[in-house]
ROKE-279640 format. One line per field, with one value per residue (C-alpha): residue number from 1; residue in one letter; z, x, y. Coordinates in Angstrom, 2 decimals. Layout:
REM residues N
num	[NUM,...]
residu	[a,...]
up	[Z,...]
east	[X,...]
north	[Y,...]
This chain:
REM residues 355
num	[1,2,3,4,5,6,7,8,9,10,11,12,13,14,15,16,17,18,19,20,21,22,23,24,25,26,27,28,29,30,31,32,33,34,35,36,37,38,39,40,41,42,43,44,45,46,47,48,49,50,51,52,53,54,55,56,57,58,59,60,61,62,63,64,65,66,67,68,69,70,71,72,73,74,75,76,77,78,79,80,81,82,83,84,85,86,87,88,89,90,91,92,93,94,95,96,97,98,99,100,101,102,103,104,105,106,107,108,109,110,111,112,113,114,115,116,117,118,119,120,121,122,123,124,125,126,127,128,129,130,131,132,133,134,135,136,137,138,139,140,141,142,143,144,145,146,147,148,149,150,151,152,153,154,155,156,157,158,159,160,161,162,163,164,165,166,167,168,169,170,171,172,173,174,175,176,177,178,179,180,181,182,183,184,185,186,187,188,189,190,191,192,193,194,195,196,197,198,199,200,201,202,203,204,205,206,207,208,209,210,211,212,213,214,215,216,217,218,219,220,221,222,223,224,225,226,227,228,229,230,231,232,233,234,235,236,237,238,239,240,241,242,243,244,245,246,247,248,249,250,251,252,253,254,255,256,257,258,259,260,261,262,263,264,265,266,267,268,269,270,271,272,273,274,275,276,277,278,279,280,281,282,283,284,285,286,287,288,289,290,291,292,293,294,295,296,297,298,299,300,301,302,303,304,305,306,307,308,309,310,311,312,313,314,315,316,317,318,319,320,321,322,323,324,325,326,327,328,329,330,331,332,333,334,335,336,337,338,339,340,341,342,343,344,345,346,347,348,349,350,351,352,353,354,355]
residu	[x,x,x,x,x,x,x,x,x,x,x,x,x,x,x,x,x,x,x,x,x,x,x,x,x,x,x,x,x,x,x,x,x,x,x,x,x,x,x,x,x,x,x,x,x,x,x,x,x,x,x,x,x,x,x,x,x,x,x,x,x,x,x,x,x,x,x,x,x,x,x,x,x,x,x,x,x,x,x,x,x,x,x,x,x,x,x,x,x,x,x,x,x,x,x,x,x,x,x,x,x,x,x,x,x,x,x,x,x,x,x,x,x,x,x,x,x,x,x,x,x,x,x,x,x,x,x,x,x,x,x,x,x,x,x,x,x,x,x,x,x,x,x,x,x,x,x,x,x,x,x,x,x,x,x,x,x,x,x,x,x,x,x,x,x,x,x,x,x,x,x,x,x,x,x,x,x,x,x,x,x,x,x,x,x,x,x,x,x,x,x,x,x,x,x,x,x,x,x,x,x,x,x,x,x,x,x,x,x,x,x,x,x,x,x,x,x,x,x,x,x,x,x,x,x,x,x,x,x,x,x,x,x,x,x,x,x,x,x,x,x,x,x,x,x,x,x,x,x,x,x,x,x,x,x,x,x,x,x,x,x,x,x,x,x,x,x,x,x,x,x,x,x,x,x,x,x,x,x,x,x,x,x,x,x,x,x,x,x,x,x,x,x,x,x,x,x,x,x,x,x,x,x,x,x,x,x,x,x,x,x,x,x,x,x,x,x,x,x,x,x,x,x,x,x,x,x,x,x,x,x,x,x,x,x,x,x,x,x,x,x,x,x,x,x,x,x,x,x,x,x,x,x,x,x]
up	[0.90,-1.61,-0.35,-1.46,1.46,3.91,5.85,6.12,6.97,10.17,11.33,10.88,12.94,16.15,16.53,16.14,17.76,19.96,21.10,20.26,19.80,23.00,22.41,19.06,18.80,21.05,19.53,17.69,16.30,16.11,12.84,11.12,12.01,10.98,12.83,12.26,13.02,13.26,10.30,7.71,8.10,8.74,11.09,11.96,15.29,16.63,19.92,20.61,22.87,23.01,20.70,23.36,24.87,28.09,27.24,24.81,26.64,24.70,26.96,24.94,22.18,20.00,16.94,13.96,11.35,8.22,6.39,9.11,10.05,13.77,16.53,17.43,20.70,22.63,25.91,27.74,29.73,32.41,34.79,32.83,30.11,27.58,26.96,28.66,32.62,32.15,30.58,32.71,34.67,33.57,33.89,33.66,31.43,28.25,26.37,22.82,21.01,17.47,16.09,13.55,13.05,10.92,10.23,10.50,6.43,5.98,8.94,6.70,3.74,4.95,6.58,4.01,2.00,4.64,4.41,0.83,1.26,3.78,1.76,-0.78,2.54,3.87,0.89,1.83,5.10,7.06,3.78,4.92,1.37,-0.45,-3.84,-4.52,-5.54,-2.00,-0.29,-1.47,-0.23,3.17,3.44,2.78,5.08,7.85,7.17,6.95,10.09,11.93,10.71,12.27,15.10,18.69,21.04,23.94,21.79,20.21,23.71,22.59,18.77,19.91,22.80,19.87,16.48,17.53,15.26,12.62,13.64,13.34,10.03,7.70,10.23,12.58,15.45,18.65,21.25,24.31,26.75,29.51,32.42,35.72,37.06,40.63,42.90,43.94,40.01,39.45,37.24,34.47,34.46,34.12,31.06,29.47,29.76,28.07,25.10,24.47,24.50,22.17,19.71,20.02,19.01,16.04,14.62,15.02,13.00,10.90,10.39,9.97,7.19,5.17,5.55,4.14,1.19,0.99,0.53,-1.67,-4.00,-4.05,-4.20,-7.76,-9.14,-8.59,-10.00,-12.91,-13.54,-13.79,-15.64,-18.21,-17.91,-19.07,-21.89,-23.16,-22.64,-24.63,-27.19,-29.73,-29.49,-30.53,-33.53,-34.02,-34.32,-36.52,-39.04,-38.87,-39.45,-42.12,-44.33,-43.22,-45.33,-47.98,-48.71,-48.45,-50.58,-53.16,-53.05,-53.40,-57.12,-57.98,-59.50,-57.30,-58.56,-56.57,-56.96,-55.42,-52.69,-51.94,-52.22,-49.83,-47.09,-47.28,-46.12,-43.67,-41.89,-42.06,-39.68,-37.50,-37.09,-37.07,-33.87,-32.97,-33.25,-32.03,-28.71,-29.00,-28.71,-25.94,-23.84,-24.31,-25.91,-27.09,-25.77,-25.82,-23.27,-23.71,-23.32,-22.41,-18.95,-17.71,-16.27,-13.56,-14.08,-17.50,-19.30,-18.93,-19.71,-22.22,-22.06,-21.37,-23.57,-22.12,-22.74,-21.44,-21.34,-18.06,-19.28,-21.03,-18.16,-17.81,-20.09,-23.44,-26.25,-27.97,-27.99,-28.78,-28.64,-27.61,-24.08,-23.51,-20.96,-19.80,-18.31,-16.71,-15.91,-17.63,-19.06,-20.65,-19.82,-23.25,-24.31,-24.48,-23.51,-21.80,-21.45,-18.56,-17.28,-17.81,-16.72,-19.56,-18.74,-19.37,-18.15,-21.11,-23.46,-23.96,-22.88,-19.22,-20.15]
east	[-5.05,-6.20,-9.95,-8.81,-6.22,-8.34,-9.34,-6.10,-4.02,-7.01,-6.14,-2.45,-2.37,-4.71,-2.38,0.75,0.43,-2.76,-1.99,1.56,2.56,0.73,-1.88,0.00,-1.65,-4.78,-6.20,-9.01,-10.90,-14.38,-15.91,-15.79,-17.90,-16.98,-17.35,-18.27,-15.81,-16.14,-16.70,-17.86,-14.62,-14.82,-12.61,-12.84,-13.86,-12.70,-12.34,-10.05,-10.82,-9.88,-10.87,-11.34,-14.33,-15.11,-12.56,-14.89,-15.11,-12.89,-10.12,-8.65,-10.67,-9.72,-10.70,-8.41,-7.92,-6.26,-5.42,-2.82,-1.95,-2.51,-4.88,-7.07,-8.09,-7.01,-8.54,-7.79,-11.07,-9.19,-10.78,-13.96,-15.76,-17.24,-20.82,-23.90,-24.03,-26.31,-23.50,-21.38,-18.74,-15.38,-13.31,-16.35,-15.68,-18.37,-19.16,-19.70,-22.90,-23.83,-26.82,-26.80,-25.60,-22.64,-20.24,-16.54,-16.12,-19.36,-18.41,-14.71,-16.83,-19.48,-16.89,-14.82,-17.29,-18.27,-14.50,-15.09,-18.75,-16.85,-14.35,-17.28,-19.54,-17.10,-17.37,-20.51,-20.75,-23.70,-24.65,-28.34,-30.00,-28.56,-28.98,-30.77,-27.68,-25.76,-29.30,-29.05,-25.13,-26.16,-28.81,-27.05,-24.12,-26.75,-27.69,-24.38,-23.44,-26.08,-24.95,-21.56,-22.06,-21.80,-24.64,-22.71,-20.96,-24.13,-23.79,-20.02,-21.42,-23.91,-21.48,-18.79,-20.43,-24.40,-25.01,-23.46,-25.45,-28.80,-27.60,-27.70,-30.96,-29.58,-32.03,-31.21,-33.54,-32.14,-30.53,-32.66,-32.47,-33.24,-36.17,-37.42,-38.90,-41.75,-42.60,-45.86,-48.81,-48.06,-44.56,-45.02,-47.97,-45.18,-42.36,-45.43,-45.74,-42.13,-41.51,-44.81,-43.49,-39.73,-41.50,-43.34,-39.72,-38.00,-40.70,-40.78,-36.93,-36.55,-39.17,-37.39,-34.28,-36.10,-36.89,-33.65,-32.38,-34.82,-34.17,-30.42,-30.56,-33.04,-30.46,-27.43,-29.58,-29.86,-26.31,-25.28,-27.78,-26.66,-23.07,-23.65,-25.90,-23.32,-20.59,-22.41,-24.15,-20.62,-20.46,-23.53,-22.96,-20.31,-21.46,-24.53,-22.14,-19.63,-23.10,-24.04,-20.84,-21.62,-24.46,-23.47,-20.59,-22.91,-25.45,-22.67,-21.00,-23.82,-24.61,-21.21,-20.03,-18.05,-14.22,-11.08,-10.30,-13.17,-13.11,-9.58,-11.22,-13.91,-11.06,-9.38,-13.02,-13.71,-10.24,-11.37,-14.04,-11.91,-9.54,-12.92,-13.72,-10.51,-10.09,-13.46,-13.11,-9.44,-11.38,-12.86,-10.11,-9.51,-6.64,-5.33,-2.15,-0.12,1.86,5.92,7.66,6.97,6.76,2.80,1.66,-1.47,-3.80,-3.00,-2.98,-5.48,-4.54,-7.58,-5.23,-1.97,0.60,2.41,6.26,9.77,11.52,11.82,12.69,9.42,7.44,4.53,5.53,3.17,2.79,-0.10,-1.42,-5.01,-6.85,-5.18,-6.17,-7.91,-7.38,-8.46,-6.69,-4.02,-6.93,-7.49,-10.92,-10.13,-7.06,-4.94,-6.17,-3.03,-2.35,0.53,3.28,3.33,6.30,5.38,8.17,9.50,7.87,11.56,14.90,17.12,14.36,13.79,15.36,16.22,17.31]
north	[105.14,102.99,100.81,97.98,98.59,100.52,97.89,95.84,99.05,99.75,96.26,96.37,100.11,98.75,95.65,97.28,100.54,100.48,96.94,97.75,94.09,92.07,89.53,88.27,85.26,85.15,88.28,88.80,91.94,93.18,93.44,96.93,99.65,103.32,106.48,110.27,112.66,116.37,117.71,114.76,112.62,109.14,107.39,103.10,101.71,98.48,96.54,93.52,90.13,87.34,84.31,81.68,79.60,81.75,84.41,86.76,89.85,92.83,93.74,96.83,99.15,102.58,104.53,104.73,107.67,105.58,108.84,109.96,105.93,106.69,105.41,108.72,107.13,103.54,102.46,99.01,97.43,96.32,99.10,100.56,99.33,100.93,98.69,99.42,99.26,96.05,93.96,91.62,93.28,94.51,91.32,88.68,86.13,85.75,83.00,83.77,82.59,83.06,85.02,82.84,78.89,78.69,76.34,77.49,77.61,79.59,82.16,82.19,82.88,85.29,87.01,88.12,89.14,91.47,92.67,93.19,95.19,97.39,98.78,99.93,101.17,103.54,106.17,106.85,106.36,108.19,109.87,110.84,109.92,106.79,105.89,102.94,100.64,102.33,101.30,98.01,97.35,98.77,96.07,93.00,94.37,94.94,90.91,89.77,91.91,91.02,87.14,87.44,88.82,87.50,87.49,89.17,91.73,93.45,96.52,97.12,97.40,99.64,101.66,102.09,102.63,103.03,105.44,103.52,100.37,102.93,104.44,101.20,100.08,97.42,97.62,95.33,97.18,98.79,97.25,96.47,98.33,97.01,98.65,99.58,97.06,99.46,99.41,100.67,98.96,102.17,101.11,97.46,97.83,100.78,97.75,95.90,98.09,98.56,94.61,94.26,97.03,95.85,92.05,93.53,95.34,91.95,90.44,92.98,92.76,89.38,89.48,92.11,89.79,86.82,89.00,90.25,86.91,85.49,88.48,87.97,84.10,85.29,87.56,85.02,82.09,85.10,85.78,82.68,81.17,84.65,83.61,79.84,81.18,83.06,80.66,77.97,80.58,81.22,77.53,76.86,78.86,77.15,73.62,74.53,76.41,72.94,70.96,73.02,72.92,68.43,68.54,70.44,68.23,65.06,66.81,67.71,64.29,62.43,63.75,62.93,59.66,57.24,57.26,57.37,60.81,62.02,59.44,60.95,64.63,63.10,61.79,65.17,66.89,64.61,64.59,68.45,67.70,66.90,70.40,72.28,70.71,70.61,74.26,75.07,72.90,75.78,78.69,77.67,76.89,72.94,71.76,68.12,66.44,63.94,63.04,63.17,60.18,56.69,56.46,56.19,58.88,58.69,61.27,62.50,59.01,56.10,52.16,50.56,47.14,45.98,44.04,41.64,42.07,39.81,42.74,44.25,47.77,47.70,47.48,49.91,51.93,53.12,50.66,51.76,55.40,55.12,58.50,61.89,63.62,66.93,69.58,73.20,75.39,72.89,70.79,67.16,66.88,63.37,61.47,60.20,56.21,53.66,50.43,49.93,46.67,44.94,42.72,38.83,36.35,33.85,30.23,28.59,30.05,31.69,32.99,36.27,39.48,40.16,44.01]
């Protein structure tokens, strides 16, 4: 299977054969996590619930082997779940929380680009030593992941794909684990330490995020201040060359004696001018137009001043056509200058032409 289809053929198998069909429209699925098999093969983890306010908990979850197309395991919740023994019972409703606050368009966003980083991910999957450009995917899926997902689902993350989860570094702490009421002093300064150190990971976690970040926000800030240097740089050289040739023509002119053939020759150079730019403005994607027929069109045409006109089959339609439009790509940079008639009523009754 192609990756580009890897994780769209996972989804399409656990709704079709695992769910086989219910829960068409109230269904949601669990971000992907992968899974080890016996010997090296990966296979895709994922748990269903249900996208509503108080309806969050997973009510069905299964492991998927694309390569064969079939679900290699499928439970339903209704009886046992499969999250920690701390979590709210089987059958208790859940109200989802983010990790993070996102709007709805930047969960959209953030969300498929952890689609995308997933399909790259899964080739090397568990691989104990990364390279550093593998290293560097697994971190900014951990901080999208970790973005994404819901409060209340982080047990099932960890009860279906922990080692996953500990593989590209997500640490959440254990769940915790209700503890005697005869606890003694030991116990309660051991519960002490393992809070303080769990503290001083999330610190330390959230710090490597923020550099994360920062370093990404750099390199985009980078590449596209690279992209609009190059974009600009063969036009550049273009427009030095065009004033060049400008003042060599000037320069050449002006030693020359005023007569009408070479203020013809002149004309013909500087009407020149204008199909350099012309063509220049062509090699980078905008174009001139002007616009077929008479009727006005919004958008693509623009009215400097109207003529007024007795002839009703003249109304707003082009008189004048001052200066030609551009556009890029199907996109109007500048709208074509004309002045257009507009319908005046004749003062007295049988003058001009009612048509």
């Amino acid at each position: 299977m192609e990756s580009a289809d890897c994780l769209q053929e996972i989804e399409q198998l656990f709704r079709e054969q695992a769910l086989d069909g219910a829960y068409p429209e109230k269904a949601a699925l669990s971000l992907p996590v992968a899974v080890e098999l016996p010997g090296g093969k990966i296979a895709d983890a994922v748990f269903a619930y249900e996208e509503v306010s108080g309806r969050g908990r997973p009510f069905a979850w299964g492991k998927l082997d694309p390569a064969s197309q079939k679900p290699l395991l499928y439970a339903r919740c209704e009886v046992w779940d499969f999250a920690f023994p701390s979590s709210p019972a089987p059958g208790e409703a859940l109200e989802l929380t983010p990790c993070q606050p996102l709007s709805e368009e930047e969960r959209a966003d953030t969300l498929q680009e952890l689609r995308e980083l997933y399909e790259g991910l899964r080739g090397f999957a568990f691989a104990p030593s990364p390279a550093p450009g593998q290293q560097e995917l697994m971190d900014y899926y951990a901080v999208l992941f970790d973005m994404l997902v819901w409060q209340e689902h982080r047990s099932f993350y960890q009860a279906l794909a922990g080692p996953f989860l500990k593989w590209l570094g997500i640490d959440w702490g254990e769940e915790p684990q209700p503890k005697p009421e005869d606890a003694s002093g030991e116990d309660l300064a051991a519960a002490v330490r393992e809070l303080s150190a769990l503290f001083v990971r999330k610190i330390e976690t959230d710090r490597h995020k923020e550099k994360l970040f920062d370093r990404m926000h750099q390199e985009l800030q980078e590449y596209k201040n690279d992209l609009l240097d190059s974009l600009t740089r063969s036009m550049e050289g273009d427009i030095i060359k065009l004033i060049d040739d400008i003042e060599k023509t000037m320069e050449l002119y002006r030693s020359r004696q005023f007569t009408a053939d070479n203020f013809r020759r002149f004309l013909t150079l500087f009407e020149g001018v204008g199909t350099d730019l012309t063509d220049l403005l062509y090699r980078h994607g905008l174009e001139p137009f002007h616009q077929e027929g008479d009727e006005v069109v919004v958008g693509r045409q623009k009215i400097l001043a109207t003529l007024p006109t007795e002839k009703k089959s003249q109304d707003k339609k082009v008189a004048v056509r001052h200066a030609k439009g551009w556009e890029k790509n199907g996109k109007v940079i500048r709208p074509e200058r004309i002045s257009a008639y507009l319908y005046t009523p004749p003062q007295e009754s049988g003058t001009g032409d009612e048509t």
